[in-house]
PDB file of N, CA, C and O in Angstrom:
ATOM      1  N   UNK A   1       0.838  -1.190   0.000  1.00  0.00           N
ATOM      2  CA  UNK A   1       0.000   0.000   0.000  1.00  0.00           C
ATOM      3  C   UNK A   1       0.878   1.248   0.000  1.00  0.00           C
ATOM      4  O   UNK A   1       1.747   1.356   0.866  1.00  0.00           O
ATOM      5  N   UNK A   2       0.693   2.252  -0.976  1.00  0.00           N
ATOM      6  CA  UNK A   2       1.243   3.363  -0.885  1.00  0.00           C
ATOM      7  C   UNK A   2       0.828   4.212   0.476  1.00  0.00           C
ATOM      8  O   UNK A   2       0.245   3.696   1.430  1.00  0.00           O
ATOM      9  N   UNK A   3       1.314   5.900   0.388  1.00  0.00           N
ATOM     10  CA  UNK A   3       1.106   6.365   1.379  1.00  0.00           C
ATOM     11  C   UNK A   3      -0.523   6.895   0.870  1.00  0.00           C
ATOM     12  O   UNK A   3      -1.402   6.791   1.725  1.00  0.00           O
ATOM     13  N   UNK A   4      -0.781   7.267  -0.043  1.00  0.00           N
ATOM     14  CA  UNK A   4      -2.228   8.371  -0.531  1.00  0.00           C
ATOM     15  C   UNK A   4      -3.080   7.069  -0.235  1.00  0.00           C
ATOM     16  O   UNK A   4      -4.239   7.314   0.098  1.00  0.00           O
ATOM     17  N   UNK A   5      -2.733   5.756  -0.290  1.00  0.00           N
ATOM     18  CA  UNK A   5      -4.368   4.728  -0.193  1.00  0.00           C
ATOM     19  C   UNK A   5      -3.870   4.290   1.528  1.00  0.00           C
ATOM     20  O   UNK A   5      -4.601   3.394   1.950  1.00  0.00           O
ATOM     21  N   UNK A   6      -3.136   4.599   2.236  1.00  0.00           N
ATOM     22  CA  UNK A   6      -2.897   4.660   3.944  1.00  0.00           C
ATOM     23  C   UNK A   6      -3.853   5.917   4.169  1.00  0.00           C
ATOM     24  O   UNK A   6      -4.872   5.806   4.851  1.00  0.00           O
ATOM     25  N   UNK A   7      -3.621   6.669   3.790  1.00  0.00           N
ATOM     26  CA  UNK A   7      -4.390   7.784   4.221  1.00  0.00           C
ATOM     27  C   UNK A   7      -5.916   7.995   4.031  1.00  0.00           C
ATOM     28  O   UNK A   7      -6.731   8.554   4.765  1.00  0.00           O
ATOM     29  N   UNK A   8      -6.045   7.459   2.982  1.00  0.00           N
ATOM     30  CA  UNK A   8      -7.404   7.220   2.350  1.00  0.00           C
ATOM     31  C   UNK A   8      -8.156   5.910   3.597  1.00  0.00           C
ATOM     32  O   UNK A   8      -9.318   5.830   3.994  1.00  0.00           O
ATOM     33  N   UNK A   9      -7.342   5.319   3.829  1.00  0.00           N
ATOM     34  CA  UNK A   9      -8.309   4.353   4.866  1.00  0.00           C
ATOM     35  C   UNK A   9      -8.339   4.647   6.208  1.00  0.00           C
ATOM     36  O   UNK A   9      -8.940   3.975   7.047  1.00  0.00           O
ATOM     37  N   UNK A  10      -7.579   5.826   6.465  1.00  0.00           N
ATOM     38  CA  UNK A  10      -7.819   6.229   8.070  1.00  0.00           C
ATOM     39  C   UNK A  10      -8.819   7.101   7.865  1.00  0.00           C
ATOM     40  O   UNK A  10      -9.640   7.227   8.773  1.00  0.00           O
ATOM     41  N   UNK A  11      -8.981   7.944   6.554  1.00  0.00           N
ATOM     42  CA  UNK A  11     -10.008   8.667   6.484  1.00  0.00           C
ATOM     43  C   UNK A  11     -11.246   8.491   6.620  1.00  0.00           C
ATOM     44  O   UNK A  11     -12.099   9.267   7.051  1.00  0.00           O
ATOM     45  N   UNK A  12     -11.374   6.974   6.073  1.00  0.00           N
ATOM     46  CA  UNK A  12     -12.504   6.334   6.074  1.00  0.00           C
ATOM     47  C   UNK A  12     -12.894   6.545   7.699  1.00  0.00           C
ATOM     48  O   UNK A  12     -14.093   6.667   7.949  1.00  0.00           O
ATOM     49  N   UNK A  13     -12.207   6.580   8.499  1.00  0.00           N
ATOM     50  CA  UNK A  13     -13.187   6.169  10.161  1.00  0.00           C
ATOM     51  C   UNK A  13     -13.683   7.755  10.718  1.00  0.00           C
ATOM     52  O   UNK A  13     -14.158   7.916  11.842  1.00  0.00           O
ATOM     53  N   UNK A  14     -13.526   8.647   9.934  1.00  0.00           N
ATOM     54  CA  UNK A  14     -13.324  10.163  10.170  1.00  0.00           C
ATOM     55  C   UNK A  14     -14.925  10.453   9.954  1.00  0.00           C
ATOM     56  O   UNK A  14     -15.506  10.223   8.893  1.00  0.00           O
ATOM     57  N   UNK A  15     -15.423  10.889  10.896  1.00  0.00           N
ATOM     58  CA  UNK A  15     -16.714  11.325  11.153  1.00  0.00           C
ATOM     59  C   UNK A  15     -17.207  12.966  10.824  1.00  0.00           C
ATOM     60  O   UNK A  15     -17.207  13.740  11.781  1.00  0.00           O
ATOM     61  N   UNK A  16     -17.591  13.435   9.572  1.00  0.00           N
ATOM     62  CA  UNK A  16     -17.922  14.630   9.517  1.00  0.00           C
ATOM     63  C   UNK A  16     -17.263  15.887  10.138  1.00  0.00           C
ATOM     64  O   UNK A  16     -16.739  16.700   9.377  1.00  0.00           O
ATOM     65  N   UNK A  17     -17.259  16.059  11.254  1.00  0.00           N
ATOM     66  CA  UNK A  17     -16.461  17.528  11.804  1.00  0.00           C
ATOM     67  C   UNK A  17     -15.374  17.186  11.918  1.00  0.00           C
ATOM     68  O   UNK A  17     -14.600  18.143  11.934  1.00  0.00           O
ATOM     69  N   UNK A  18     -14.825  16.064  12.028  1.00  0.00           N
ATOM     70  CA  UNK A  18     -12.904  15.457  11.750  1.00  0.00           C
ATOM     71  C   UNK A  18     -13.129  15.678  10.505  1.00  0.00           C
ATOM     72  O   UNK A  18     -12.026  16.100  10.157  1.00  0.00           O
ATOM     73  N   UNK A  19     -13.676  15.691   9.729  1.00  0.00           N
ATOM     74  CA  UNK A  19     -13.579  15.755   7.991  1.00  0.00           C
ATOM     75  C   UNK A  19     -12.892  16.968   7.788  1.00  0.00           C
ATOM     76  O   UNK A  19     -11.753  17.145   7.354  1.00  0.00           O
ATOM     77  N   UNK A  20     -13.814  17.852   8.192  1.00  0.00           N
ATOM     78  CA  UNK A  20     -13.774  19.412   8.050  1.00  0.00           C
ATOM     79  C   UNK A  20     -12.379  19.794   8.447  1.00  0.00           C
ATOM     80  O   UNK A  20     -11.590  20.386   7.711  1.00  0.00           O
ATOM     81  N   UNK A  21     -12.146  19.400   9.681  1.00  0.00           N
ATOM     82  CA  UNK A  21     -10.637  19.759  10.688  1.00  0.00           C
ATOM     83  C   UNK A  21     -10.131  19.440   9.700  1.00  0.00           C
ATOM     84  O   UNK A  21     -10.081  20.238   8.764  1.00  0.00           O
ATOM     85  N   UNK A  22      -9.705  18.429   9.622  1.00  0.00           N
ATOM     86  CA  UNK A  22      -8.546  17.699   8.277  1.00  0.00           C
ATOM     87  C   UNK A  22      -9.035  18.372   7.338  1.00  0.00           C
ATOM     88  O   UNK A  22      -7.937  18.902   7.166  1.00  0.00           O
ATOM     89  N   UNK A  23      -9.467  18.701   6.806  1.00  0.00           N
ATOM     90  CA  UNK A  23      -9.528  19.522   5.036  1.00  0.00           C
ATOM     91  C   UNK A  23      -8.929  20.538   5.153  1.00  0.00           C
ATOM     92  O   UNK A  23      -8.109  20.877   4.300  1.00  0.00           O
ATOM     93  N   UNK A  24      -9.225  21.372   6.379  1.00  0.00           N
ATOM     94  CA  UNK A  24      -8.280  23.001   6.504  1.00  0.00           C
ATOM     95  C   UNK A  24      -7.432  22.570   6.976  1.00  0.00           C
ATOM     96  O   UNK A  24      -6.521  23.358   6.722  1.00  0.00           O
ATOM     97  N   UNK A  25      -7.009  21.704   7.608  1.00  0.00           N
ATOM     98  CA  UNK A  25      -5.491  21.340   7.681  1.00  0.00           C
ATOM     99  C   UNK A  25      -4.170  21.159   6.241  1.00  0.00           C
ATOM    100  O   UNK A  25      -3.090  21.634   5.888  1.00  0.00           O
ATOM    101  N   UNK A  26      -5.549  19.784   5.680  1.00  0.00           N
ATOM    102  CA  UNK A  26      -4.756  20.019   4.781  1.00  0.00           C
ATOM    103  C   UNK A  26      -4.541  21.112   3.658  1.00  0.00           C
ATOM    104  O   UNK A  26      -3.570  21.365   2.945  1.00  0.00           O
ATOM    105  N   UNK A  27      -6.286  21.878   3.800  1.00  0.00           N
ATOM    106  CA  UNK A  27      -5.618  23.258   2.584  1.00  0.00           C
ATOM    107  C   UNK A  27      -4.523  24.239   3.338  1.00  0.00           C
ATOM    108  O   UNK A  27      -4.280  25.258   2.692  1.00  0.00           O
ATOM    109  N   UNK A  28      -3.931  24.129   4.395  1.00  0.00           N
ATOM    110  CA  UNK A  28      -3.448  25.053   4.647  1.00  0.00           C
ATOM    111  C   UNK A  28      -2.064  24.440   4.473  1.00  0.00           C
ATOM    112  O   UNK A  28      -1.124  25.122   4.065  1.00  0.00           O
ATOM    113  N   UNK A  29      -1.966  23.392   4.724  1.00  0.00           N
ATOM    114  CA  UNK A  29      -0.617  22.487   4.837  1.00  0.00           C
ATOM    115  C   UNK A  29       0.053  22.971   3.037  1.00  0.00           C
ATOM    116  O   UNK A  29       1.227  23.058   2.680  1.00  0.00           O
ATOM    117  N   UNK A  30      -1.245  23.209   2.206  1.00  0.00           N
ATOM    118  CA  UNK A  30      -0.653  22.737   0.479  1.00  0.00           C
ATOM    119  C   UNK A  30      -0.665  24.176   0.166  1.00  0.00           C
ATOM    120  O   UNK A  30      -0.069  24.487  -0.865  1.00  0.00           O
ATOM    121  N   UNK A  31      -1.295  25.237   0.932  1.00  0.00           N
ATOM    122  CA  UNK A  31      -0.982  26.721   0.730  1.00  0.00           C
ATOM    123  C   UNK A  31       0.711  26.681   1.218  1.00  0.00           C
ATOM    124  O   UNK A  31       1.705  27.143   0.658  1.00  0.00           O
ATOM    125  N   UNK A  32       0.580  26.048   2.287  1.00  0.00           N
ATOM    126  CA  UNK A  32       2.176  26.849   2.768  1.00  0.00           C
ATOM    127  C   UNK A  32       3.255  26.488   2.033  1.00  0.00           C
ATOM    128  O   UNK A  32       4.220  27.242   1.909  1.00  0.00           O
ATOM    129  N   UNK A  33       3.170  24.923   1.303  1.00  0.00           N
ATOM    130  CA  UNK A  33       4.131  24.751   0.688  1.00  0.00           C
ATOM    131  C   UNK A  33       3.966  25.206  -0.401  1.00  0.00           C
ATOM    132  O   UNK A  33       4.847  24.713  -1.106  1.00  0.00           O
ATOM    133  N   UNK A  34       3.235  25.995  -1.093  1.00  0.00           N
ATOM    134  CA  UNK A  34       3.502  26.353  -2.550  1.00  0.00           C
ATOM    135  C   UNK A  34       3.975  27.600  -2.747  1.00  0.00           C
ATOM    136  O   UNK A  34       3.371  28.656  -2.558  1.00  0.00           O
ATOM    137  N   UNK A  35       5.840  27.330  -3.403  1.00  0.00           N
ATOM    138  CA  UNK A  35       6.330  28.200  -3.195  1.00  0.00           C
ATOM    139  C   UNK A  35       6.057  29.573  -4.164  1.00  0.00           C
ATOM    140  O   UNK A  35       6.867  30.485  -4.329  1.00  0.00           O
ATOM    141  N   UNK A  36       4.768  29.480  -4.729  1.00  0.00           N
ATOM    142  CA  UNK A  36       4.857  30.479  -5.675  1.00  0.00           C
ATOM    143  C   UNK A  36       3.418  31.437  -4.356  1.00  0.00           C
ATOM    144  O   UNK A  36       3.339  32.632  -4.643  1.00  0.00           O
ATOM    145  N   UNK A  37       2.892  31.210  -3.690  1.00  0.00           N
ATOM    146  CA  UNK A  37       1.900  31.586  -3.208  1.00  0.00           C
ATOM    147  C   UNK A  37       2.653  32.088  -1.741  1.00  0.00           C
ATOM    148  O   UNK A  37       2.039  32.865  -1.008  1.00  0.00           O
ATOM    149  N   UNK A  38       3.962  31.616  -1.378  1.00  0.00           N
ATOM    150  CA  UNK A  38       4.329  32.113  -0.358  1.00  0.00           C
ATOM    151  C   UNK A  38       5.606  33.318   0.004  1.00  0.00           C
ATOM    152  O   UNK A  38       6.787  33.346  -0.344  1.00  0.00           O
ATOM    153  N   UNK A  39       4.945  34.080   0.686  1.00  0.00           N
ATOM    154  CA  UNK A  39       6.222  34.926   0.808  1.00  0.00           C
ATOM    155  C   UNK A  39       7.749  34.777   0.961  1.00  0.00           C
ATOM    156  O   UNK A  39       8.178  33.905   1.716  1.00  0.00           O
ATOM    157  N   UNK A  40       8.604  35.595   0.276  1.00  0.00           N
ATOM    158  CA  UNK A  40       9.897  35.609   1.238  1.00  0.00           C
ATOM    159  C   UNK A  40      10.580  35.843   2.152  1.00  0.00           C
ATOM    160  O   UNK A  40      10.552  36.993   2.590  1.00  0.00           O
ATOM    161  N   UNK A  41      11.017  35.344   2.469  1.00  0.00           N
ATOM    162  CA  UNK A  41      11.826  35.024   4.067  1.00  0.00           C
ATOM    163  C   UNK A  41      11.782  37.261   4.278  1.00  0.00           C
ATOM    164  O   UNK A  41      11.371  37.947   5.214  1.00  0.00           O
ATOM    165  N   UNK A  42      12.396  37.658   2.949  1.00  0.00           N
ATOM    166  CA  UNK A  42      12.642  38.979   3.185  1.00  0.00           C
ATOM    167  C   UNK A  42      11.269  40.001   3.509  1.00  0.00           C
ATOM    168  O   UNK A  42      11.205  41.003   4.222  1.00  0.00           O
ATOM    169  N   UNK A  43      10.294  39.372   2.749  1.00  0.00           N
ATOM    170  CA  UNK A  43       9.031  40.196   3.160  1.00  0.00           C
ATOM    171  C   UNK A  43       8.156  39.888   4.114  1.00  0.00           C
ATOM    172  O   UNK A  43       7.201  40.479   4.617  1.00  0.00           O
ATOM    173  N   UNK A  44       8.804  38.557   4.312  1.00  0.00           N
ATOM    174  CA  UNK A  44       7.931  38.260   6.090  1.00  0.00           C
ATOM    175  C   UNK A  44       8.669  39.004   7.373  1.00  0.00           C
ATOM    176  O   UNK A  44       8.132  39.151   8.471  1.00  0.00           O
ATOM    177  N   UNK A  45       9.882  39.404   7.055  1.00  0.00           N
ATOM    178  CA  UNK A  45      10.350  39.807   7.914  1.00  0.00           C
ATOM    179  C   UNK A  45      10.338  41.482   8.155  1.00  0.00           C
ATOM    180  O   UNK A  45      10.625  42.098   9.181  1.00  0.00           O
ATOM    181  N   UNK A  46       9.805  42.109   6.547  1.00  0.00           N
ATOM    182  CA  UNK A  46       8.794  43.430   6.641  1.00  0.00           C
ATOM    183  C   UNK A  46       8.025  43.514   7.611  1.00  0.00           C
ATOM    184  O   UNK A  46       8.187  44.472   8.368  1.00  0.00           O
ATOM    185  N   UNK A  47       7.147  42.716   7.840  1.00  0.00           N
ATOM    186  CA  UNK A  47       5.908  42.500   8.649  1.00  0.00           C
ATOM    187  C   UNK A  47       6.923  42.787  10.080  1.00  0.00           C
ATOM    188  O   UNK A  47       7.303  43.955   9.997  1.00  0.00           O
ATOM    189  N   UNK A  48       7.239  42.420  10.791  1.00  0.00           N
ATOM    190  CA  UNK A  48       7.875  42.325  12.149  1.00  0.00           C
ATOM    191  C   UNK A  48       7.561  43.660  12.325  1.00  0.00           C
ATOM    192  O   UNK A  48       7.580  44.467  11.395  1.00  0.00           O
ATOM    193  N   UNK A  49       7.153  44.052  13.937  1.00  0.00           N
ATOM    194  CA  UNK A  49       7.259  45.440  14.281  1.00  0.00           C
ATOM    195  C   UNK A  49       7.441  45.276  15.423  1.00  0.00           C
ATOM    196  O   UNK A  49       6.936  44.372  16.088  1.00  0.00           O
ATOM    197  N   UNK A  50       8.246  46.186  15.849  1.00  0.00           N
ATOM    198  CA  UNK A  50       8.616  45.927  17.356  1.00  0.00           C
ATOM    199  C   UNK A  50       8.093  47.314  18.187  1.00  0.00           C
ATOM    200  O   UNK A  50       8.452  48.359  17.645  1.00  0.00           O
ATOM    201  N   UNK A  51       7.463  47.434  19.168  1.00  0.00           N
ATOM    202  CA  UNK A  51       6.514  48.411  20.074  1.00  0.00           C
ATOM    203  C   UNK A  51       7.518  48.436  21.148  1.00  0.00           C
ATOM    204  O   UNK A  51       7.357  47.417  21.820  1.00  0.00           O
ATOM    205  N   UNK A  52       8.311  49.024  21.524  1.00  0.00           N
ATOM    206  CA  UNK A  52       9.030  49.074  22.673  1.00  0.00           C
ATOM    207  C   UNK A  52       9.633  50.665  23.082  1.00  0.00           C
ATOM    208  O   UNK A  52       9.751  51.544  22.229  1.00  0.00           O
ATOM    209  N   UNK A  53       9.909  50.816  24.221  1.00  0.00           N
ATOM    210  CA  UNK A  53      11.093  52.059  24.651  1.00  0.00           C
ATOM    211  C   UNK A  53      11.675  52.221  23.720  1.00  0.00           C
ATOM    212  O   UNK A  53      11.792  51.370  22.838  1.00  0.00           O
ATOM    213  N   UNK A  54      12.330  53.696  23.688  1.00  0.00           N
ATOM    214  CA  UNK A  54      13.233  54.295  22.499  1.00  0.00           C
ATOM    215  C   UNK A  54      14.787  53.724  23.127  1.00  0.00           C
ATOM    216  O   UNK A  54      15.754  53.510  22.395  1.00  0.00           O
ATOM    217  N   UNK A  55      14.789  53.503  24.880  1.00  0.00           N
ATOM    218  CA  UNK A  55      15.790  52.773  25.160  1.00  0.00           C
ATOM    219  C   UNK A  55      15.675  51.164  25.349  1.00  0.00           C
ATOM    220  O   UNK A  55      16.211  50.446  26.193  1.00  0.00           O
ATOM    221  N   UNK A  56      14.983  50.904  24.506  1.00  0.00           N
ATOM    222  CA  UNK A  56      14.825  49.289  25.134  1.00  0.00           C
ATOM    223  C   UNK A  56      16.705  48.353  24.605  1.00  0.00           C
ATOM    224  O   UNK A  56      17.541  47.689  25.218  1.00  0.00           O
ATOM    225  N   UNK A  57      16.562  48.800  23.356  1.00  0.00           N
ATOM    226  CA  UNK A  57      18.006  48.068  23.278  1.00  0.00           C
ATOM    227  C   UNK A  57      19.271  48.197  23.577  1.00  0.00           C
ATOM    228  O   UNK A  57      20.244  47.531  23.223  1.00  0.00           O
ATOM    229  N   UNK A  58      19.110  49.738  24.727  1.00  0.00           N
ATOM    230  CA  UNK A  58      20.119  49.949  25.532  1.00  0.00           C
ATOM    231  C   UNK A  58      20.201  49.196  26.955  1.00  0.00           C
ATOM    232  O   UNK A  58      21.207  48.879  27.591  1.00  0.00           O
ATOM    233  N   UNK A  59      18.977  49.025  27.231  1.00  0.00           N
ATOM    234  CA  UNK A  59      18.519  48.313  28.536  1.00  0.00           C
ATOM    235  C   UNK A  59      17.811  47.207  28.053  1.00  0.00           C
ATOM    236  O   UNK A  59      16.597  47.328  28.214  1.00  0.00           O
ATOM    237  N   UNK A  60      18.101  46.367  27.618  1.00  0.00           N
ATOM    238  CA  UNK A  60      17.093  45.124  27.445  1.00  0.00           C
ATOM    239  C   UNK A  60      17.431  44.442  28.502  1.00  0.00           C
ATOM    240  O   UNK A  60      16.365  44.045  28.973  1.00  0.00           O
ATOM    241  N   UNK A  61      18.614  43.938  29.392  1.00  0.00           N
ATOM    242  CA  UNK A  61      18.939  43.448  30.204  1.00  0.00           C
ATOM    243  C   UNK A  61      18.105  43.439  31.417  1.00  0.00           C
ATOM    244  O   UNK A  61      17.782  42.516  32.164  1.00  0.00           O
ATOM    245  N   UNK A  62      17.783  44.942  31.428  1.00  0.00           N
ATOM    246  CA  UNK A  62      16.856  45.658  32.858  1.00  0.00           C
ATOM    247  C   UNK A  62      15.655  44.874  32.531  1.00  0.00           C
ATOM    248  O   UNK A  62      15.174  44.035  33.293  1.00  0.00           O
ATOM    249  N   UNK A  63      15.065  45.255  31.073  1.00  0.00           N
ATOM    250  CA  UNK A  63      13.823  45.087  30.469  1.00  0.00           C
ATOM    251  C   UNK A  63      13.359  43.558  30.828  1.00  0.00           C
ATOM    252  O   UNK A  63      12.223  43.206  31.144  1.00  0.00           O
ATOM    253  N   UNK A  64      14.698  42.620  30.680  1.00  0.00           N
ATOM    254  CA  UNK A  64      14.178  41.473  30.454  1.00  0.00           C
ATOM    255  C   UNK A  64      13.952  40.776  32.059  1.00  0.00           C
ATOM    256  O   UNK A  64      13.110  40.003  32.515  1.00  0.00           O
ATOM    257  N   UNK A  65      15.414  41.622  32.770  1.00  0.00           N
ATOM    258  CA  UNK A  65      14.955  41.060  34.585  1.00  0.00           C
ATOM    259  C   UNK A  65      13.706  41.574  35.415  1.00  0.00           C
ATOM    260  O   UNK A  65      13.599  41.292  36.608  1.00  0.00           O
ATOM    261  N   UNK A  66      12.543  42.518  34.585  1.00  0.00           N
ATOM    262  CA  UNK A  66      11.994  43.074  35.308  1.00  0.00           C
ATOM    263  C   UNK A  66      12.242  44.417  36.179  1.00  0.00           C
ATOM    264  O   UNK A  66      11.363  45.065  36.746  1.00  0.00           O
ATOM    265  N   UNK A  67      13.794  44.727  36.160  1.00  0.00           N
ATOM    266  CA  UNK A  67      14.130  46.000  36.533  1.00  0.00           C
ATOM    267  C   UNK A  67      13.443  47.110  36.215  1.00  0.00           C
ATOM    268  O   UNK A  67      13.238  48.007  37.032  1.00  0.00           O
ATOM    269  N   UNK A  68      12.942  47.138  34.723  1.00  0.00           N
ATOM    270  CA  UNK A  68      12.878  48.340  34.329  1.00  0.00           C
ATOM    271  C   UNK A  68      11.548  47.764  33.629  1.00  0.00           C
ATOM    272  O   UNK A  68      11.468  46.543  33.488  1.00  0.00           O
ATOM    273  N   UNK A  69      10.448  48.634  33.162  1.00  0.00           N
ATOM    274  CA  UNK A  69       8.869  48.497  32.535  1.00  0.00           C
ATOM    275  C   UNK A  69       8.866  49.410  31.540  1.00  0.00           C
ATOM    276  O   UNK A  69       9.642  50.365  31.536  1.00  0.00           O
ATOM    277  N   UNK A  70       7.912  49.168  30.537  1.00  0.00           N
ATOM    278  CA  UNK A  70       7.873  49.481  29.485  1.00  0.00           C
ATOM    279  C   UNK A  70       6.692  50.443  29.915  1.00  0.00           C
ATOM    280  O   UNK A  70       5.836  50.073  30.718  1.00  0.00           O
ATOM    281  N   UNK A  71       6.692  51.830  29.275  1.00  0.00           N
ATOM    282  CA  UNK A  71       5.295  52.341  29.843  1.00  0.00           C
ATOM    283  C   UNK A  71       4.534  52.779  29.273  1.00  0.00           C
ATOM    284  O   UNK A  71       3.488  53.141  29.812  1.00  0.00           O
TER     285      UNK A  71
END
């Protein structure tokens, strides 16, 4: 037995709302790998924004022991 007719027979015991779960699983699983539909490493990392003190990366140390609060 290949892997697509393994899968096909566990599916079989899958009761309606497991159906559903597994389908957006898997459309999301076959979105992420398609590399023409997914961003680059460089424009995901556009997205990042960081909300912090104008000194946070002078004091992150403080920041991170709790010394010091963000306000």
């Amino acid at each position: 037995m290949d892997t697509r007719e393994l899968i096909h027979a566990e599916i079989e015991h899958l009761g309606q709302e497991q159906l559903n779960e597994l389908y957006q699983l898997v459309k999301d699983f076959t979105r992420a790998n398609r590399s023409d539909e997914r961003p680059s490493l460089m424009a995901r990392l556009k997205q990042i924004t960081i909300d912090a003190p104008p000194d946070f990366a002078t004091n992150l140390d403080q920041y991170v022991s709790g010394e010091r609060r963000a306000e």
